[in-house]
C-alpha positions in Angstrom: 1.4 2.3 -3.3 5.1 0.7 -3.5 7.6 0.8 -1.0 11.3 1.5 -2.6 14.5 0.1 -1.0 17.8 0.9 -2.4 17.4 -1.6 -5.1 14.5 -3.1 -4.7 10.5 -2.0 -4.6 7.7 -3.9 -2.9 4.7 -3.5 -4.5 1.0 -5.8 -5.0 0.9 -9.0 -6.0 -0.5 -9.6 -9.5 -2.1 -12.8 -10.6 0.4 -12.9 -13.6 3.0 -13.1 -11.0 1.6 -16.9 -9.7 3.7 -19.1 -12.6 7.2 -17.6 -11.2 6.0 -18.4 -7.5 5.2 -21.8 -8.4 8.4 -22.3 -10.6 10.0 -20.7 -7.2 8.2 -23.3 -4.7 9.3 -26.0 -6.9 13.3 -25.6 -6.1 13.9 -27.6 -2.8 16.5 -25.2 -1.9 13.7 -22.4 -2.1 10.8 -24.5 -0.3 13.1 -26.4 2.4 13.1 -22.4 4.2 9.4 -22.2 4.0 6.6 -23.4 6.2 5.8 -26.0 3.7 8.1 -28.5 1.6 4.8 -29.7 -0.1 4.7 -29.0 -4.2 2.5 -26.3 -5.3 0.5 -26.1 -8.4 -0.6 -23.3 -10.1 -4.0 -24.1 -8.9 -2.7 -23.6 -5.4 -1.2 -20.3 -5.6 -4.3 -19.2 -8.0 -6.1 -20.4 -4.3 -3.6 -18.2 -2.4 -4.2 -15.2 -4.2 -7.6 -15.4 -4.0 -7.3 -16.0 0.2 -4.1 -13.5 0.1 -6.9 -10.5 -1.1 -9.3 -11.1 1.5 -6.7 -10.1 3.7 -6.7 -6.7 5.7 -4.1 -4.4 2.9 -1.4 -4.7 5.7 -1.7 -8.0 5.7 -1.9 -9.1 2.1 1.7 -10.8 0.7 3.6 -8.5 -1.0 6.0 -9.2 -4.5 9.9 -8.2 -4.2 10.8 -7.0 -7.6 14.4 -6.2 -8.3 15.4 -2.7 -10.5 16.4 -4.3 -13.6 17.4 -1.2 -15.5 16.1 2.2 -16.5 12.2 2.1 -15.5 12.4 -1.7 -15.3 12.0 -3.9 -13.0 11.9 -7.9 -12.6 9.9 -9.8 -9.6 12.6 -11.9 -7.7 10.5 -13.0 -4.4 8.4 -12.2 -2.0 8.1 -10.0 1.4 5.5 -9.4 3.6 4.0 -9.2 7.6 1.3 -12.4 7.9 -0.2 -11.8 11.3 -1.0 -7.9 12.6 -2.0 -7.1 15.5 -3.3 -4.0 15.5 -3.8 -3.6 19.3 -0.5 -4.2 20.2 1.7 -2.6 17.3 3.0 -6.0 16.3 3.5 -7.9 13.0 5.2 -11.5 12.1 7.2 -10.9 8.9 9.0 -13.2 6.6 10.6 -13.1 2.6 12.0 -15.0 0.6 14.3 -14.4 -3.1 13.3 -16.8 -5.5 16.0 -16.6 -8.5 19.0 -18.7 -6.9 21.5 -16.1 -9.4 20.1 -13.2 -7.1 21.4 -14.9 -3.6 23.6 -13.3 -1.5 23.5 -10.3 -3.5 22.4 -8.2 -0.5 18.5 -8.2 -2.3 17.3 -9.8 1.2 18.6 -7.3 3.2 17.5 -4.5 0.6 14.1 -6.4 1.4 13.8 -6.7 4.5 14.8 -2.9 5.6 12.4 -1.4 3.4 9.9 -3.9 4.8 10.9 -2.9 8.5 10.7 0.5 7.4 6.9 -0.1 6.2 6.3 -1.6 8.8 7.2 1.1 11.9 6.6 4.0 9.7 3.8 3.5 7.6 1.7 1.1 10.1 3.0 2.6 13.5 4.3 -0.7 14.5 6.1 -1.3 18.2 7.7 -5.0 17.2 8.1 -6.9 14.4 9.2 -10.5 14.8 9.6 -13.7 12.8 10.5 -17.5 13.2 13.4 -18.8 11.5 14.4 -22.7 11.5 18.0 -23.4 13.6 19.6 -24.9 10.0 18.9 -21.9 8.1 21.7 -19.9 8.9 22.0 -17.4 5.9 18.7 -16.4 7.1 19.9 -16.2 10.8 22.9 -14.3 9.9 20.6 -11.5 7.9 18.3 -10.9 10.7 21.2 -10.8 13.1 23.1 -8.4 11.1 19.9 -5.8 10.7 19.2 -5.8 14.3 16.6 -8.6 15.3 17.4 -10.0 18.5 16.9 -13.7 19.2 14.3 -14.3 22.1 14.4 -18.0 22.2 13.4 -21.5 20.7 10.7 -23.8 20.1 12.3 -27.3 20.5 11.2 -29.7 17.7 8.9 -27.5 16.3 9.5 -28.1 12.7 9.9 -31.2 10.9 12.1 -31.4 7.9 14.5 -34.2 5.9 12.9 -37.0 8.5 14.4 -35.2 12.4 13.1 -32.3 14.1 14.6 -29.0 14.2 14.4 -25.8 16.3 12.6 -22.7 15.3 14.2 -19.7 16.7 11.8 -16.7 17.5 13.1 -13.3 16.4 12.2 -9.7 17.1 13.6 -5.9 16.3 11.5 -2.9 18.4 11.1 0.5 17.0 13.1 1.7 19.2 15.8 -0.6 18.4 15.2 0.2 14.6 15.4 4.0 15.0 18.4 3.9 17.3 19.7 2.1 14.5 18.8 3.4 11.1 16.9 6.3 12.3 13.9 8.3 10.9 13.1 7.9 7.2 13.3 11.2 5.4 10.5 10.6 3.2 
């Protein structure tokens, strides 16, 4: 089943998706936001995928494709909640926008509300929350502006371009979600 934002759809990931996720991975200025600077082969994310399907279905990445036109659409990034935990109605989340020509185009945003809205409506989640790294502040300023609260920081808990930076925890509560956005008329 796909999940529709305004202008965007999440939907599975398909193994003919893996060469634009590489191609992606490969731009510093893609990578240097991600958990991992290191280059990655096709092999790799053929090795993903395979990992990514054992996944519970909630769990499992999901592909960002942008509406490209009358029934069209083109993949532009990725989306989706790494760690559920079930018992207590919580999720980690994170995304990413691959093409540099679709930044700041508001695609992220588009992204990550019809993710949120996955996530408390369609999983019956309590909290969702992600980590974000203290330099990345288009990323920062996005979560802010949706309604994700910062809760604190991990000192030095990421490495990058030879220092250590801060990663900032993040969360938004259904509660805080509904007041906001309210119910989903699906």
């Amino acid at each position: 089943m796909d999940y529709y934002g305004e202008k965007i759809r999440l939907r599975a990931i398909e193994r003919e998706d893996l060469p634009r996720y590489t191609a992606w991975f490969a731009d510093a200025a893609v990578s240097e936001n991600l958990s991992t600077q290191m280059p990655m082969s096709l092999v790799h994310e053929e090795r993903w995928y395979e990992e990514n399907l054992k996944q519970p279905l909630e769990q499992q990445a999901l592909a960002v494709d942008l509406r490209a036109g009358r029934g069209k659409w083109e993949h532009v990034g990725g989306a989706g909640f790494h760690v559920v935990d079930k018992r207590n109605r919580l999720a980690e989340c994170g995304l990413f926008i691959g093409p540099r020509q679709h930044w700041n185009k508001g695609h992220g945003r588009d992204t990550l509300l019809t993710l949120l809205r996955y996530g408390f409506e369609t999983l019956n989640l309590n909290r969702v929350q992600l980590r974000v790294m203290e330099y990345n502040a288009r990323a920062i300023h996005l979560y802010e502006k949706v309604g994700f609260v910062r809760e604190g920081s991990m000192r030095e808990a990421h490495f990058y371009q030879g220092r250590y930076w801060e990663m900032h925890l993040y969360s938004i509560l259904r509660r805080e979600w509904e007041a906001r956005y309210g119910a989903s008329k699906e």
